[in-house]
C-alpha positions as protocol buffer text, in pm:
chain_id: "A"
residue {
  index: 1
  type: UNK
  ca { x: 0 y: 0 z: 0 }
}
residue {
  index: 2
  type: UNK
  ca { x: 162 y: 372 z: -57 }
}
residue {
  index: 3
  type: UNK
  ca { x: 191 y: 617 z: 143 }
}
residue {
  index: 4
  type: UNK
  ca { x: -38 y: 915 z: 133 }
}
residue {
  index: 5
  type: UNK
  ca { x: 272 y: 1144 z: 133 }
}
residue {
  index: 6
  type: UNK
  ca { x: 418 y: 964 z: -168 }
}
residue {
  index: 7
  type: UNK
  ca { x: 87 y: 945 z: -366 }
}
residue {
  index: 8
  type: UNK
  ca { x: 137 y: 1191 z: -630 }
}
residue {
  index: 9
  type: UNK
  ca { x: -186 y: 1387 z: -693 }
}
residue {
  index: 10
  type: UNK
  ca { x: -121 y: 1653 z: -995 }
}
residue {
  index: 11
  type: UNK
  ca { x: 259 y: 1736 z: -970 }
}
residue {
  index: 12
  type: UNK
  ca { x: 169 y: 1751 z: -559 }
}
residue {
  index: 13
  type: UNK
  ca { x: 216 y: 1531 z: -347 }
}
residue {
  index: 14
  type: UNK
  ca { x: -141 y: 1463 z: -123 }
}
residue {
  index: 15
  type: UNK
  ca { x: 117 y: 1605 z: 174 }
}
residue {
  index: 16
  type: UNK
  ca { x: 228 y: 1930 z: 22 }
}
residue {
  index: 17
  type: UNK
  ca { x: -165 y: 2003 z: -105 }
}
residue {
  index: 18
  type: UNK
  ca { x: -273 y: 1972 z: 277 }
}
residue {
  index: 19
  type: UNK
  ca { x: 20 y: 2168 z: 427 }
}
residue {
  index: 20
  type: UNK
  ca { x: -61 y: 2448 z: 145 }
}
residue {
  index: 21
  type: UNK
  ca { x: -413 y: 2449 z: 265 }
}
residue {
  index: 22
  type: UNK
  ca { x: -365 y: 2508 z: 606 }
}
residue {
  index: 23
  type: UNK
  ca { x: -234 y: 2883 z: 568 }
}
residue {
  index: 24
  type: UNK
  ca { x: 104 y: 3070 z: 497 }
}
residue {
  index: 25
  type: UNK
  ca { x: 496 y: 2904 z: 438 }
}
residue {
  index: 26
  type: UNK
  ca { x: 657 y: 3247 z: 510 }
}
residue {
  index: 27
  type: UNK
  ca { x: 1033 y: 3211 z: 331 }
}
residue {
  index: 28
  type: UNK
  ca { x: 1233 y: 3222 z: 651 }
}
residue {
  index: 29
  type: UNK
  ca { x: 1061 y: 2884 z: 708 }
}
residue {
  index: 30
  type: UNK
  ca { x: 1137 y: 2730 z: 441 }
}
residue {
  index: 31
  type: UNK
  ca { x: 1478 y: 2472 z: 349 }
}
residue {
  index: 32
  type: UNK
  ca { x: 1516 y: 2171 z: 74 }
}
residue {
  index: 33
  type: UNK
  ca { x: 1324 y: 1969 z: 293 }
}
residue {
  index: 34
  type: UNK
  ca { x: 1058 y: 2180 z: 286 }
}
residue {
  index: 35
  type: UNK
  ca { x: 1076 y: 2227 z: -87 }
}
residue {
  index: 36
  type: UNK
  ca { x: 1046 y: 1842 z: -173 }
}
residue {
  index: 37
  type: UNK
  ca { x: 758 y: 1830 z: 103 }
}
residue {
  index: 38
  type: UNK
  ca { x: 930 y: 1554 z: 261 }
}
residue {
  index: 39
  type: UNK
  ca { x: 888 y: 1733 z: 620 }
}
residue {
  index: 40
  type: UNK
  ca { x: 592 y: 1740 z: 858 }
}
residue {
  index: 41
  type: UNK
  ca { x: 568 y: 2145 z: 938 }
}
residue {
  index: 42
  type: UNK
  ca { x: 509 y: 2134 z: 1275 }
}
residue {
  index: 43
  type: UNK
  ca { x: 487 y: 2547 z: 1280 }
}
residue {
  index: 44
  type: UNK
  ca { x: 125 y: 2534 z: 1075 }
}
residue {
  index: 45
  type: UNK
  ca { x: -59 y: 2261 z: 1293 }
}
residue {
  index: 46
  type: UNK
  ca { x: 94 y: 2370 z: 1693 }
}
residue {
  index: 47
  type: UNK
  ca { x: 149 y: 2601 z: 1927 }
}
residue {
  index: 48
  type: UNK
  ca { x: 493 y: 2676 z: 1745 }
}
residue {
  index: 49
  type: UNK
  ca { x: 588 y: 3011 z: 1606 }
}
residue {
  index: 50
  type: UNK
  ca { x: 243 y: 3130 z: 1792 }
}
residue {
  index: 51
  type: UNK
  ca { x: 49 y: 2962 z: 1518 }
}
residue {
  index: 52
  type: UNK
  ca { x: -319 y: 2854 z: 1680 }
}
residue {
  index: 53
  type: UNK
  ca { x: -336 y: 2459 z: 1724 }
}
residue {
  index: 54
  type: UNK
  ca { x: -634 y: 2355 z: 1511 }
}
residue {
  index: 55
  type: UNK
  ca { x: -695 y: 2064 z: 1679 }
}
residue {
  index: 56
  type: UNK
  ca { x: -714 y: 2162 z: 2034 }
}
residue {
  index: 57
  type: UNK
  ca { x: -1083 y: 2246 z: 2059 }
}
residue {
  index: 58
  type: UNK
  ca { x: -1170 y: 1864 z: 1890 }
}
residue {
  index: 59
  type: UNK
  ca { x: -950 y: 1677 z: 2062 }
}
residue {
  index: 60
  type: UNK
  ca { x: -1054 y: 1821 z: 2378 }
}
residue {
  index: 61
  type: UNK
  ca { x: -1410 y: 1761 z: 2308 }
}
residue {
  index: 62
  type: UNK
  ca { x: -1346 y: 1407 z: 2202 }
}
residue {
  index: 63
  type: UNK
  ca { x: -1136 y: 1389 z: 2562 }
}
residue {
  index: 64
  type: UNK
  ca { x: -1450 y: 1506 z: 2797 }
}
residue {
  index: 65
  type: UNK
  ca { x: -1726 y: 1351 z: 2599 }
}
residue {
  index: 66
  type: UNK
  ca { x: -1620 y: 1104 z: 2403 }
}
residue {
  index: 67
  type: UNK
  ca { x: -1648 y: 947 z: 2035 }
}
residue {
  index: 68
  type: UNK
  ca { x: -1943 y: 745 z: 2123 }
}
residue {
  index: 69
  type: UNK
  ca { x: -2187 y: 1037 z: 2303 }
}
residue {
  index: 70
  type: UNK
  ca { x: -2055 y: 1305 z: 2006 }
}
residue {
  index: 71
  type: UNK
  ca { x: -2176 y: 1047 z: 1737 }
}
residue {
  index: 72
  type: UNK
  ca { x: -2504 y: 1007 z: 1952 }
}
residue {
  index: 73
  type: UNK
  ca { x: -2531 y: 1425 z: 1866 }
}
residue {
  index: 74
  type: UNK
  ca { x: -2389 y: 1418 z: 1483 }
}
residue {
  index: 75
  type: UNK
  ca { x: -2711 y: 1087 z: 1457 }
}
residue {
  index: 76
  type: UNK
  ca { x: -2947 y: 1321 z: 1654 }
}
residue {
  index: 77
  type: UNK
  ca { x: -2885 y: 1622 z: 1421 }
}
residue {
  index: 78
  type: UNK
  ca { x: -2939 y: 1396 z: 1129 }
}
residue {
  index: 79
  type: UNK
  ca { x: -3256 y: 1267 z: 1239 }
}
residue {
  index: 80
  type: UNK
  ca { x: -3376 y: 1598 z: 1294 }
}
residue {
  index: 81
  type: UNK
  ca { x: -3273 y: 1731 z: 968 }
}
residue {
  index: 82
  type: UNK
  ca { x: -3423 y: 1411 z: 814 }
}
residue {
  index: 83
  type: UNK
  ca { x: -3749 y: 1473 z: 1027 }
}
residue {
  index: 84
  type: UNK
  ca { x: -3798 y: 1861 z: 871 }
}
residue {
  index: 85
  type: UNK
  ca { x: -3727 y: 1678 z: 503 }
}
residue {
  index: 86
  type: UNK
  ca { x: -4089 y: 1467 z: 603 }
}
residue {
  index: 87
  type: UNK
  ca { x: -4269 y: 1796 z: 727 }
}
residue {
  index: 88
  type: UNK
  ca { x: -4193 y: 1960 z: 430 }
}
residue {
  index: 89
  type: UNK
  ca { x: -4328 y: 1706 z: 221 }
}
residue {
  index: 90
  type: UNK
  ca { x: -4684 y: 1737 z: 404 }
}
residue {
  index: 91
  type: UNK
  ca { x: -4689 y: 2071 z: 309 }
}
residue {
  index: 92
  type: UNK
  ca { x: -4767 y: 2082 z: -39 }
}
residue {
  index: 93
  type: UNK
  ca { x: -4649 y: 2480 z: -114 }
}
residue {
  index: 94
  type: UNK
  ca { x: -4284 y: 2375 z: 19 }
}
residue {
  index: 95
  type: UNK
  ca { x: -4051 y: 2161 z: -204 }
}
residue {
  index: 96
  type: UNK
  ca { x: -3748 y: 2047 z: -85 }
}
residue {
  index: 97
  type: UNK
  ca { x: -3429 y: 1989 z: -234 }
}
residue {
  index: 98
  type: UNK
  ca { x: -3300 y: 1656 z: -157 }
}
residue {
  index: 99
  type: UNK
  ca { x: -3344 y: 1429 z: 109 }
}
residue {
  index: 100
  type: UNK
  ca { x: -3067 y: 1494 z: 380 }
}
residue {
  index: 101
  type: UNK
  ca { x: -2800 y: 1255 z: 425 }
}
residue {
  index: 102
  type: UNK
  ca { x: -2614 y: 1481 z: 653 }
}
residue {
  index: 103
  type: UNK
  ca { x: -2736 y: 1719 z: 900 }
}
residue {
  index: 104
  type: UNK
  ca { x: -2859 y: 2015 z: 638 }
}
residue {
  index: 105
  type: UNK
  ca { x: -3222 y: 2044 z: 468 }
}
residue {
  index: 106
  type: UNK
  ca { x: -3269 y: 2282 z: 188 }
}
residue {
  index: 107
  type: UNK
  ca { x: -3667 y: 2365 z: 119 }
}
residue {
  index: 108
  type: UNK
  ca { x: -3808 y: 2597 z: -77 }
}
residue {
  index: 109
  type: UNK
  ca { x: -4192 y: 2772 z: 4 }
}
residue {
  index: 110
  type: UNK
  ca { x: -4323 y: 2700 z: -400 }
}
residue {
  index: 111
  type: UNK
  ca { x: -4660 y: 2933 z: -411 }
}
residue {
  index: 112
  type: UNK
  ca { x: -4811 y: 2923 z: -733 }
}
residue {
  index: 113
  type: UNK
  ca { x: -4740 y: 3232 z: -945 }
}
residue {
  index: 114
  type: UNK
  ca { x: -4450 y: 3320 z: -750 }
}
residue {
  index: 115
  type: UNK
  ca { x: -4141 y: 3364 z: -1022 }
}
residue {
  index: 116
  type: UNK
  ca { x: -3792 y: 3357 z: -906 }
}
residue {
  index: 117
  type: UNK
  ca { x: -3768 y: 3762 z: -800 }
}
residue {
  index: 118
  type: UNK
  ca { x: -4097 y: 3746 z: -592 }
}
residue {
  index: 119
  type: UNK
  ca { x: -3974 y: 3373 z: -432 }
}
residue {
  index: 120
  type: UNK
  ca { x: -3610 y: 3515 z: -398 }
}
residue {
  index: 121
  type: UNK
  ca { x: -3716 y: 3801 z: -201 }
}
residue {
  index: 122
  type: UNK
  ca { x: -3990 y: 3585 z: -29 }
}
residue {
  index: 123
  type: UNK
  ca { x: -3721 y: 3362 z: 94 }
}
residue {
  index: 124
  type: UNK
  ca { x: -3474 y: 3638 z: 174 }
}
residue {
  index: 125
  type: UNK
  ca { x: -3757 y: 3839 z: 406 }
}
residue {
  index: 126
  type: UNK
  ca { x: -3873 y: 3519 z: 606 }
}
residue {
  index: 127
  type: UNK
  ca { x: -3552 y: 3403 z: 684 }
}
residue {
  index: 128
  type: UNK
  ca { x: -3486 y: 3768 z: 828 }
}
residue {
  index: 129
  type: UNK
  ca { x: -3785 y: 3801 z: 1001 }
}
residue {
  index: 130
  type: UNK
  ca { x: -3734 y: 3434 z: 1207 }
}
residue {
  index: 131
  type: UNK
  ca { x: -3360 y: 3509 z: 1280 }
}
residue {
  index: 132
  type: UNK
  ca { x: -3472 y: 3835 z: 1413 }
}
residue {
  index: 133
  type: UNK
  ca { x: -3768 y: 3674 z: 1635 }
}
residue {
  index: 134
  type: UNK
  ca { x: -3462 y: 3482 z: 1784 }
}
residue {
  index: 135
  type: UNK
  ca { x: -3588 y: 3161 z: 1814 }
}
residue {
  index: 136
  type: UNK
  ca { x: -3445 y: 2962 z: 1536 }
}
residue {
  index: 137
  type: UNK
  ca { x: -3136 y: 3103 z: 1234 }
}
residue {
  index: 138
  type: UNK
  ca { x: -3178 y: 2995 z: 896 }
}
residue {
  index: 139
  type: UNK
  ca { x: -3032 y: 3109 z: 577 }
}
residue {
  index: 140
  type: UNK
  ca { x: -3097 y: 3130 z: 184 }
}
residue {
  index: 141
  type: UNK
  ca { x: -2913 y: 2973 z: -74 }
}
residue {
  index: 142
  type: UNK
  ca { x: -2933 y: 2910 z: -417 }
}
residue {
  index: 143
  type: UNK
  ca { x: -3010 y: 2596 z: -549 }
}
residue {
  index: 144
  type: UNK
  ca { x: -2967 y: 2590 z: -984 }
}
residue {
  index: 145
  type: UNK
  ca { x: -3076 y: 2969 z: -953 }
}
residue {
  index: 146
  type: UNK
  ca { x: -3367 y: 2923 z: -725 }
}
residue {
  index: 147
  type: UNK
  ca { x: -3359 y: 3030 z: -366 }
}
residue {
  index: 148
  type: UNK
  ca { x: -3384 y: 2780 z: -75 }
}
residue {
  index: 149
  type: UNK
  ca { x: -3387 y: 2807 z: 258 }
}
residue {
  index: 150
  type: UNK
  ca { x: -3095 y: 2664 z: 444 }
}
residue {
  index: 151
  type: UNK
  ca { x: -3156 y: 2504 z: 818 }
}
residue {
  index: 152
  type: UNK
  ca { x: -2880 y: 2320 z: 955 }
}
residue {
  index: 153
  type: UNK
  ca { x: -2971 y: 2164 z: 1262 }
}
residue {
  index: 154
  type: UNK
  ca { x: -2610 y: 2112 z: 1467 }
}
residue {
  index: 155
  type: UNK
  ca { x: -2704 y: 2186 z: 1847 }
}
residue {
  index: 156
  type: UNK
  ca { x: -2651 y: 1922 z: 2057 }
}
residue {
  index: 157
  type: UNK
  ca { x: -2982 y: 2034 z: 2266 }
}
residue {
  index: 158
  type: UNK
  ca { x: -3209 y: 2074 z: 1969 }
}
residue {
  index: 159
  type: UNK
  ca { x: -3493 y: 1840 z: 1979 }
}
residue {
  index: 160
  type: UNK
  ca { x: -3773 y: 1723 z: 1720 }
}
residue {
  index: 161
  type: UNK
  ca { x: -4088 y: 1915 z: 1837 }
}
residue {
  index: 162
  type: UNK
  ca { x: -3815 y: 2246 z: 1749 }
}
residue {
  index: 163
  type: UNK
  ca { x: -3838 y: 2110 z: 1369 }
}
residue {
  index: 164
  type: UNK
  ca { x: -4212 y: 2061 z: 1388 }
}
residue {
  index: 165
  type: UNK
  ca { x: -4201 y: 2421 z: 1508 }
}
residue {
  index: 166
  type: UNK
  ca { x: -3942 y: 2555 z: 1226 }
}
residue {
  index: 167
  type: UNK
  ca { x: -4216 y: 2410 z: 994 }
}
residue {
  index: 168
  type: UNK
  ca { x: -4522 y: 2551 z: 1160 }
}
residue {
  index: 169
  type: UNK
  ca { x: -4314 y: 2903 z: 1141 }
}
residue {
  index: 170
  type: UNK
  ca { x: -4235 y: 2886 z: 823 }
}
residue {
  index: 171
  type: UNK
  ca { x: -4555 y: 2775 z: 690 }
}
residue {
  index: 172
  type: UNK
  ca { x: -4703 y: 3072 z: 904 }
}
residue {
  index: 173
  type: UNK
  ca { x: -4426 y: 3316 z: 817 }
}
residue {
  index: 174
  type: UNK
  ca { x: -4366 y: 3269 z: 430 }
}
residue {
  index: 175
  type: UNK
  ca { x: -4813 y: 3285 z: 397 }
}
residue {
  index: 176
  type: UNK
  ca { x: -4779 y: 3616 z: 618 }
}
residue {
  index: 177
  type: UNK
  ca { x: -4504 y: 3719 z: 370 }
}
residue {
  index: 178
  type: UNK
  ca { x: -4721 y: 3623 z: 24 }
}
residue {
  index: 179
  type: UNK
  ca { x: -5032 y: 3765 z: 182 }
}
residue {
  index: 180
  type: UNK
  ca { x: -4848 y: 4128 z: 282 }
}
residue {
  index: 181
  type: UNK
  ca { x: -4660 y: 4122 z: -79 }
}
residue {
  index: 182
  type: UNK
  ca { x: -4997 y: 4106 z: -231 }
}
């Protein structure tokens, strides 16, 4: 089997692409070594030349809590992302994108007669409106050139009756919106 830091990918080696993406090789750094990415730079991923240590914060976490109970969260947050994908399928004026495999739902509130302007603006004044109540955040994307909104549920105390309550807003929210845009 090779090694990952001998597997060429391009003309770099899968070591030298992940050292370049973890931030700056200032010149007084650098030797021959360094050059034929042969080296492990110790200065980009510690506490060495007061870079930050990236993986403090997860390995700590991992430490106090564990792999087993932080999967248990990541499974939870899927589920829940997984249960808004069914809500939104009972509603028939909300589409959504694809079913989640991870823990992010894109849906999109599909009024008839609403063309891409009116829906993107739609979108962009709901999601405003239910970050501002401060109760849930969502955002907007755009899907092949149609807006979505983006919920990402990642907090390890979230809970399924919030996502039945995400959908209830939104329903409420985005037929508020097409009602006042009238």
């Amino acid at each position: 089997m090779a090694r990952a830091d001998n597997h060429q990918l391009g003309n770099l080696t899968l070591f030298q692409k992940l050292t370049r993406s973890f931030g700056l090789q200032p010149a007084y750094l650098k030797d021959e070594l360094d050059a034929a990415g042969e080296r492990f730079q110790y200065y980009v991923h510690s506490f060495e030349q007061s870079r930050r240590f990236r993986g403090l914060k997860v390995w700590l976490s991992f430490k106090r809590y564990g792999a087993r109970q932080i999967g248990a969260w990541i499974d939870a947050n899927i589920e829940q992302a997984q249960r808004l994908y069914a809500l939104c399928e009972r509603y028939p004026q909300f589409r959504p994108a694809a079913r989640p495999r991870m823990s992010a739902v894109c849906l999109r509130y599909d009024a008839p007669g609403l063309d891409d302007p009116a829906s993107a603006r739609l979108h962009a004044r709901v999601a405003r409106t239910i970050e501002e109540a401060g109760r849930f955040w969502i955002a907007t994307t755009q899907l092949k050139g149609r807006t979505y909104f983006r919920v990402n549920p990642v907090n390890l105390r979230t809970r399924s009756e919030h996502m039945d309550d995400l959908m209830a807003t939104l329903q409420r929210e985005c037929e508020g919106e097409r009602v006042a845009s009238r």
